[in-house]
C-alpha positions in Angstrom: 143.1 182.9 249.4 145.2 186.0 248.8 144.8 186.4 245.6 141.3 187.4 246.5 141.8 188.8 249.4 140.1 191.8 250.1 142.5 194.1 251.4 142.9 197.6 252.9 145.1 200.4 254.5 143.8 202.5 256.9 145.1 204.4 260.5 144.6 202.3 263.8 142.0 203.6 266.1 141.6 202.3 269.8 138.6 200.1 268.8 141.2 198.2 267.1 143.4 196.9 270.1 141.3 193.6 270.9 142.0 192.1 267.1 145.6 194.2 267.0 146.3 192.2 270.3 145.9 188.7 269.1 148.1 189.9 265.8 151.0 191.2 268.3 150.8 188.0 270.3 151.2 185.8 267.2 153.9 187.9 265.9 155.9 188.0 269.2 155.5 184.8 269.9 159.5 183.9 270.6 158.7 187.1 273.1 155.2 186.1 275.8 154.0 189.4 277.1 156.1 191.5 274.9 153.5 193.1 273.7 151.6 197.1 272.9 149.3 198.0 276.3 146.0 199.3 275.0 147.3 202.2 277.4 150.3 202.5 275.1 148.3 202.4 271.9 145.9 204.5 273.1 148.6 207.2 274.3 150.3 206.8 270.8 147.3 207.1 268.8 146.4 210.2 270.5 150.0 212.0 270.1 150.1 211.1 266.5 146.8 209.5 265.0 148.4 209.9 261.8 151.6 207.6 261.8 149.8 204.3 263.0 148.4 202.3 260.1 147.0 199.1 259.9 146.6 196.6 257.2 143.5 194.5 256.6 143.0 191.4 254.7 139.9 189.8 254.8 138.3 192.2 257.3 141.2 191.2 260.3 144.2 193.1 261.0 147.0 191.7 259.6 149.8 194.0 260.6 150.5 196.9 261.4 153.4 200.2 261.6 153.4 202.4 264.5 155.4 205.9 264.0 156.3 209.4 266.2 157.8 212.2 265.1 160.8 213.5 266.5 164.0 216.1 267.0 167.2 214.2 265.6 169.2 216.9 266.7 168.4 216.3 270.1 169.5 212.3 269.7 173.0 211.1 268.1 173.0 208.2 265.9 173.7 205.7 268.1 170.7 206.8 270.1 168.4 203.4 272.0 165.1 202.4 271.2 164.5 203.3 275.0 165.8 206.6 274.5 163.6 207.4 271.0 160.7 206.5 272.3 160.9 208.3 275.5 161.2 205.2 277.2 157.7 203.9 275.1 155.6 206.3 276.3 156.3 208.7 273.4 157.4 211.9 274.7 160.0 212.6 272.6 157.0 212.9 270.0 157.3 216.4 268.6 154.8 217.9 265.5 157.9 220.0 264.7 160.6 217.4 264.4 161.9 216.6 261.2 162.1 212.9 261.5 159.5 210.2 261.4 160.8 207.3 263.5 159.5 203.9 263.3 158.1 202.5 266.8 157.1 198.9 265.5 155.8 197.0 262.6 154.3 193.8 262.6 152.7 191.7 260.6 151.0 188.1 260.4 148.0 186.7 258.8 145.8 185.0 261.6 143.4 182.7 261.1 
C-alpha cells in the first residue's frame, strides 16, 4: 500500500546498481538492453555524486534521476543527447558549468 509506504530520497551509491538494474529493466522494457552499465553508473557517480538520486519506497528503489553539470555555452540548443553527455560517458561534466542537465529519470514500482 502506498499510502503507507515508507518512503525516502537519498543519492545513488554503486552498492545500489544490482536493485537499480532490475528498476531500469522494468522501466525500459519497450527497449531490451537499453540499459545504465554499472561501469556507467559508477563513472557518473564518481564525477558528480551529488546529482544522482534515488527514491525508495518500501526499502526498493523505485526510481531514479541521474544529472552532470555542464557549459551551455559550449553547446547550442539544438545540441544531441549524444553530444551532452559526451557520448554517455560524461565528459562534458564540468563543476564550473552553469547548467545541470538531466541524463535520465526513471521510475517504477517493482514488486
Amino acid at each position: 500500500m502506498i499510502d503507507s509506504a515508507k518512503i525516502e530520497l537519498r543519492n545513488l551509491s554503486v552498492k545500489d546498481y544490482k536493485e537499480l538494474k532490475i528498476s531500469m529493466v522494468e522501466s525500459y522494457e519497450a527497449m531490451p538492453n537499453e540499459y545504465w552499465s554499472e561501469r556507467e553508473i559508477k563513472n557518473l557517480i564518481k564525477k558528480f555524486p551529488d546529482g544522482q538520486f534515488c527514491i525508495i519506497i518500501n526499502e526498493k528503489i523505485a526510481g531514479c534521476a541521474l544529472s552532470i553539470i555542464v557549459d551551455y555555452d559550449k553547446y547550442d540548443d539544438s545540441h544531441t543527447y549524444e553530444t551532452i553527455t559526451g557520448g554517455e560517458n560524461f565528459s562534458t561534466h564540468t563543476k564550473n558549468g552553469d547548467v545541470i542537465s538531466g541524463s535520465d529519470v526513471l521510475s517504477c514500482i517493482h514488486s
